[in-house]
C-alpha positions in Angstrom: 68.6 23.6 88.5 67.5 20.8 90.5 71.2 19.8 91.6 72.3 23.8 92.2 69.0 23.2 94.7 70.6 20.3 96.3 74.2 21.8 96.7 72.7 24.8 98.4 70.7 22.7 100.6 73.5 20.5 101.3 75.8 23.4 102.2 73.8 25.1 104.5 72.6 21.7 106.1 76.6 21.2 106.4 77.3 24.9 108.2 79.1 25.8 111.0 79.2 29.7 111.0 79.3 31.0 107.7 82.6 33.1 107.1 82.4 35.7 104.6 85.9 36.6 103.0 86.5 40.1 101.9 89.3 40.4 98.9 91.4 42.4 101.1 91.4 39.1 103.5 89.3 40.2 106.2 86.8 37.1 107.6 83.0 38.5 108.5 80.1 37.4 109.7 76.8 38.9 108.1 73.8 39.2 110.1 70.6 40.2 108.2 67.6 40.8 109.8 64.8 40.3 106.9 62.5 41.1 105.6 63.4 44.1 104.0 60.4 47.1 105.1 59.6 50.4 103.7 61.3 53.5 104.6 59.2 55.5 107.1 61.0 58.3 106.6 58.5 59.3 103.4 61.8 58.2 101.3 61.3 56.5 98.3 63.4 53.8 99.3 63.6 50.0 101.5 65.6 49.1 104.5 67.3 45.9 105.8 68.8 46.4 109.0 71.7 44.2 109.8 75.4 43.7 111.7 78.6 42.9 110.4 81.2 41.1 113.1 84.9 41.3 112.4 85.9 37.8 113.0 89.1 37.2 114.8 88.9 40.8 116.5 87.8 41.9 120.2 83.9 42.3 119.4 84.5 44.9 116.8 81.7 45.1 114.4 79.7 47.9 112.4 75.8 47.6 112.8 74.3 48.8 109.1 71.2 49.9 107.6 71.1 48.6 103.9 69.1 51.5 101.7 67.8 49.9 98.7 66.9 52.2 95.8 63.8 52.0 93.9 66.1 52.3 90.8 67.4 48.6 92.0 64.1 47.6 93.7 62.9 47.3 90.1 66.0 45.0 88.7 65.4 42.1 92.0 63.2 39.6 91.1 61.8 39.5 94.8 63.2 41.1 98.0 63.1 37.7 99.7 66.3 36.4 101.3 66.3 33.9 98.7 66.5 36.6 95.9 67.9 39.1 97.8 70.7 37.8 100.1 73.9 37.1 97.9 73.5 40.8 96.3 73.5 41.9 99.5 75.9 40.4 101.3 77.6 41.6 98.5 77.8 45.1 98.3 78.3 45.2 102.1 81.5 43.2 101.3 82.5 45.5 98.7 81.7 48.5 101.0 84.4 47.0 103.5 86.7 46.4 100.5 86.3 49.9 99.9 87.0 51.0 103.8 83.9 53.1 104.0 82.7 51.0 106.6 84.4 51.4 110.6 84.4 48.5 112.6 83.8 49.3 116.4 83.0 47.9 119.9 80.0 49.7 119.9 78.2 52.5 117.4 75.4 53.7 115.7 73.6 52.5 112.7 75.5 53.2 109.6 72.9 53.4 106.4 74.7 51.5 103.3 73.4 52.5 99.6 72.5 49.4 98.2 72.2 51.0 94.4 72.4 50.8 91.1 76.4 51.5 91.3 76.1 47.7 92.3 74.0 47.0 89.1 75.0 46.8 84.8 71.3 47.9 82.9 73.1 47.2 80.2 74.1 43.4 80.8 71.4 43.2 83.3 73.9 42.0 86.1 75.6 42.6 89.2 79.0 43.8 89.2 81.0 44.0 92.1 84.4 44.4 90.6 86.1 41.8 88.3 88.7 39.6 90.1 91.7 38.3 88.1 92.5 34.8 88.5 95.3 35.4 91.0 93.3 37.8 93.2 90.3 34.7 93.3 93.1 32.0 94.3 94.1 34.1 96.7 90.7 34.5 97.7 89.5 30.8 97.8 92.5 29.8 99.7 91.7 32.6 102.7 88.1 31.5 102.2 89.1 27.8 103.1 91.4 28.7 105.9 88.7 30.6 107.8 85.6 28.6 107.3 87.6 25.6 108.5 89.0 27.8 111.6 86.7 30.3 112.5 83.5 28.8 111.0 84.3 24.9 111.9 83.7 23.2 109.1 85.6 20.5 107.4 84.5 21.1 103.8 84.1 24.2 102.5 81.8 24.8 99.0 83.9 26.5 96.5 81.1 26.4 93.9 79.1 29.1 96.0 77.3 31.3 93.3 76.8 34.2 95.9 80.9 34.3 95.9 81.0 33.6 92.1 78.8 37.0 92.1 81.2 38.7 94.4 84.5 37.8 91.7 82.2 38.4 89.4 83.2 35.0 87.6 81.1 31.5 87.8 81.2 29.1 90.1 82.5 26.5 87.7 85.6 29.0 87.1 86.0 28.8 91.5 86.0 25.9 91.4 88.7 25.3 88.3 91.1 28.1 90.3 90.6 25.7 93.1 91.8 22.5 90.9 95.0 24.4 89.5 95.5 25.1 93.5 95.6 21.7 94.4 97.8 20.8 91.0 100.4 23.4 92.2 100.7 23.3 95.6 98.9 20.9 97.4 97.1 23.3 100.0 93.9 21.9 99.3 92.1 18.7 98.6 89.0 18.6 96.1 85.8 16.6 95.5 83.7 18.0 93.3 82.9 22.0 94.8 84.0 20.9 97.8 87.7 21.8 99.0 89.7 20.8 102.5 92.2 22.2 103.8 95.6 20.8 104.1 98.0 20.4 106.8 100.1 22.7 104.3 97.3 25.2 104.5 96.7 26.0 108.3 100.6 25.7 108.8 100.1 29.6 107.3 98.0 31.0 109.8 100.5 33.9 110.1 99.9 34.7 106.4 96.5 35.4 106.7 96.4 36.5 110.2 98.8 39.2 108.9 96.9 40.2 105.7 93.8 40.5 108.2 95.7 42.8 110.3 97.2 44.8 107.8 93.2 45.0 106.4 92.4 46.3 109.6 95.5 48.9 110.1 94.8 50.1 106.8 90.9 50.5 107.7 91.6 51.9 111.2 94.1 54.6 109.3 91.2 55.6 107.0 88.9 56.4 109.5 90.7 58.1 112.0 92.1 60.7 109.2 88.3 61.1 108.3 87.4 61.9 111.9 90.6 64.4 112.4 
């Protein structure tokens, strides 16, 4: 426990701007604005309000009101940001995965159900949709390729257990994805959880530029049919 301790400290000592990677290869940032508070709408529910930026766009973003049910309320150990955060950054991630959250220059709070879809009673754990292995390669490569260009930093933590959550896998499993990524191809260098990215790497910015765009057209598409 004490060395998980030391790698999250060490990461977020390490930071640039934090890049969140959604599996349809769109690169976010998440801000929260904890704690969360009591509805005071006499609902029996609690609210964190929050904005998501669509990195690499022209200011779009989508300013969101997480709801979290009582029914989930009961499952979190705390509503902290250190209990709290990953789950949540979570299911806002898999709400964009899902396209039922627009991304614009300006707009009103959106309220996001942060419920016990997001929750197994039964396993007593959160599932956010099982990645296969070729889906999380995918994934850790646009994950590296972002947080080194749009977040800034150099070495990017694979072993993250909020992304872990998010694949629904362990961080030891990222982090073995990663190592069969640098045995097959080369894009990365490893030490430890930590990857860099290779020259081989950023030469593909068109790759993920285009997977961000098509994210985005296919987001856009949804919405505007939904609207009329």
């Amino acid at each position: 426990m004490g060395q998980d301790n030391a790698a999250a400290e060490s990461a977020q000592a390490g930071a640039g701007r934090k890049i969140w990677v959604t599996l349809r290869g769109l690169p976010l940032t998440i801000r929260l604005d904890w704690p969360f508070h009591q509805s005071t709408s006499g609902a029996d529910f609690w609210v964190l309000h929050g904005d998501i930026r669509l990195e690499g766009s022209d200011g779009l973003h989508a300013p969101v009101a997480v709801n979290l049910s009582q029914t989930v309320r009961e499952v979190m150990p705390t509503l902290e940001q250190k209990d709290a955060e990953a789950p949540v950054i979570n299911a806002l991630r898999k709400e964009v995965d899902r396209r039922q959250i627009e991304f614009v220059k300006s707009g009103k709070l959106l309220p996001v159900p942060f419920s016990s879809r997001h929750y197994d009673f039964k396993r007593q754990q959160w599932v956010f949709g099982k990645a296969t292995d070729d889906a999380m390669a995918e994934f850790i490569e646009r994950k590296v390729y972002w947080q080194t260009t749009l977040g800034g930093e150099k070495r990017v933590w694979i072993g993250d257990p909020a992304e872990a959550q998010y694949l629904q896998t362990t961080p030891a499993h990222l982090v073995e994805i990663a190592a069969r990524l640098v045995a097959a191809q080369g894009l990365l260098r490893m030490e430890g959880e930590w990857a860099e990215a290779s020259t081989g790497l950023l030469a593909q910015a068109e790759r993920f530029e285009s997977a961000r765009r098509e994210a985005v057209e296919e987001l856009e598409k949804k919405h505007a049919f939904e609207r009329g």
